[in-house]
N, C-alpha and C positions, 0 to 999 in steps of 0.2 A: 404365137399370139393366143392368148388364153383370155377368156374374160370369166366373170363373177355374178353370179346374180346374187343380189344382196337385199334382206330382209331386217333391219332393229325389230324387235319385238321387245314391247316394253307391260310392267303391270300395265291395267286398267285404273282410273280413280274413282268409275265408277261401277265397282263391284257391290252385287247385288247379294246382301246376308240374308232376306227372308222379306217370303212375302204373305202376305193377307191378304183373303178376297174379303171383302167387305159384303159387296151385293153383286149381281149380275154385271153392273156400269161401272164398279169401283173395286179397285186394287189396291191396296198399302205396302209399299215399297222401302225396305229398312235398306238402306247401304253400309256400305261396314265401314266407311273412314266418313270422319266430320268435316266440314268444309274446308276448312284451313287447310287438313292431311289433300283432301282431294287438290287445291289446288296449288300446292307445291307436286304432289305427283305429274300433274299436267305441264307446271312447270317446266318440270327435268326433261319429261319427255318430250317436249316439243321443241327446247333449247338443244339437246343434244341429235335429236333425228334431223335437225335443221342444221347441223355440222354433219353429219354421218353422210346426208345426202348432197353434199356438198360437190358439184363435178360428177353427177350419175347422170347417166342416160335414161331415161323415162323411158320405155321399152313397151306400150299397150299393158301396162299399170305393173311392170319388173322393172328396177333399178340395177342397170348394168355398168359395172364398171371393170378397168384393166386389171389385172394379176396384182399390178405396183399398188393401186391404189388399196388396195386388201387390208393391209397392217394398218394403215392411218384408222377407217372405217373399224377397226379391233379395238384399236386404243381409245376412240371415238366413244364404242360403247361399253368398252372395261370402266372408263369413267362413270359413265352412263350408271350400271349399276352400282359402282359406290355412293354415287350423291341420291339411288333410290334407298339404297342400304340405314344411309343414313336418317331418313326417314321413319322405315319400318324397317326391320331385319328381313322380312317375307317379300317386302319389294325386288324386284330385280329386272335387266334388262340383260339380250341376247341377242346375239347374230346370227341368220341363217345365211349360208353361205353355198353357193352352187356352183361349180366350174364348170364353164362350156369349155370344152377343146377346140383345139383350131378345125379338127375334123369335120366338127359338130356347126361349126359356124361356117365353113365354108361348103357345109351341104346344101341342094338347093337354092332358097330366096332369103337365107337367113340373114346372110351377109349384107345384101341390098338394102332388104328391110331394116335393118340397121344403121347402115351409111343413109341412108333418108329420113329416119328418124331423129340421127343426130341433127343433119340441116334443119328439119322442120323446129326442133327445139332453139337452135340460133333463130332462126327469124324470129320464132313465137318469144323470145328473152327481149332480140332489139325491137321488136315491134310495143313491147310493156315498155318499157324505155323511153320511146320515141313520142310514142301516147300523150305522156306525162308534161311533154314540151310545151310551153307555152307560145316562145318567139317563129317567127317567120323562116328564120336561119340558125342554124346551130353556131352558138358563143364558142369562143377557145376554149372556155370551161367543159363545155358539154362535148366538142368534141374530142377531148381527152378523154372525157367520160367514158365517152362511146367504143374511142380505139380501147380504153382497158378492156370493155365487156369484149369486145371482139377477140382481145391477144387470149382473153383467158378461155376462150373456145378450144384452143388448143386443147387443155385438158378433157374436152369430150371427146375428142377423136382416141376414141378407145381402141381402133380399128387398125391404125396408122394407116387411113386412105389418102394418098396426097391430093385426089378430089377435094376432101373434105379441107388441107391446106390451101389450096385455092384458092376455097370458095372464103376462106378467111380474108387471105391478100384484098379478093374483089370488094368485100363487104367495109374493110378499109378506105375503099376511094369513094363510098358512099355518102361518107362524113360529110365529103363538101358539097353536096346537095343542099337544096330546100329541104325544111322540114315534109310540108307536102309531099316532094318528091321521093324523100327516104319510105314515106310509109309507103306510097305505092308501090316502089321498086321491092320492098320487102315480102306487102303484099301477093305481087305477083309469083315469088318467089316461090313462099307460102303455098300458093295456090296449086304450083307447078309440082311441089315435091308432097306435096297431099293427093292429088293424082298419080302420082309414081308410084307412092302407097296404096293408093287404093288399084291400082293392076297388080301388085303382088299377092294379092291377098283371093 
């Protein structure tokens, strides 16, 4: 089990060519690209890091993902700097990339804090979700909805914790709750694996 910590690093659009002080209160601020340029670069970059981080584990502000998922994340941002390239030739976008070893992850509380970071991120996904609901009861519609976010959890379990499969199964027989009730059960959930986090630490 190998994981990735993974960084896009893309240009800025708002790079700063030269500045003037005017007086003590006032600065003049030249940036080097005109509006248009600036926001096509913002564009790109917030279209393509919005794929790249697609299925990462949110890790206390590190993006972690499995060994497999590496290559996609590559091609992700090889793109990435083509479509900045075509903007300006000096544009460019890049990957940092880290490998924990399985040694490394199963030293200490790493591993833990991990597996609860994952859960906490499920709740925190179905709880934005569930927010959004208007009706009393989840429609066929939405609990569809629901089971897809839930199946595609799997891809966060980077870990291969069968906890963490479980806690999937469980989160499936939740659909046929009240809406009320889904958020509280979530919440509680929530509550529980934020406290777990916070004794590891």
């Amino acid at each position: 089990m190998a994981l990735y910590i993974v960084k896009m690093v893309c240009s800025n659009d708002m790079v700063v060519e030269d500045t003037k002080v005017i007086d003590e209160r006032t600065r003049e601020i030249r940036l080097r690209y005109d509006k248009e340029t600036r926001e096509k670069i913002a564009a790109v970059r917030n279209r393509y890091k919005r794929l790249a981080y697609t299925d990462v584990v949110h890790f206390h502000g590190l993006n972690l993902v499995s060994e497999e998922r590496v290559p996609e994340i590559r091609k992700v941002v090889k793109e990435a700097d083509r479509a900045m390239k075509t903007i300006s030739p000096e544009l460019y976008a890049k990957l940092i990339e880290i490998p924990l070893g399985e040694e490394v992850i199963r030293q200490g509380k790493l591993y833990e804090q991990i597996y609860y970071a994952i859960l906490a991120q499920m709740s925190k996904e179905i709880l934005r979700h569930v927010e959004r609901l208007k009706s009393d009861m989840p429609t066929e519609r939405t609990k569809k909805n629901l089971i897809k976010l839930i199946d595609s959890f799997e891809r966060l379990n980077i870990i291969g914790d069968r906890r963490i499969n479980q806690q999937i199964e469980e989160l499936k027989r939740i659909t046929n709750m009240r809406v009320a009730e889904i958020k509280e059960t979530i919440i509680k959930d929530l509550d529980y694996v934020l406290g777990e986090i916070e004794k590891l630490f």
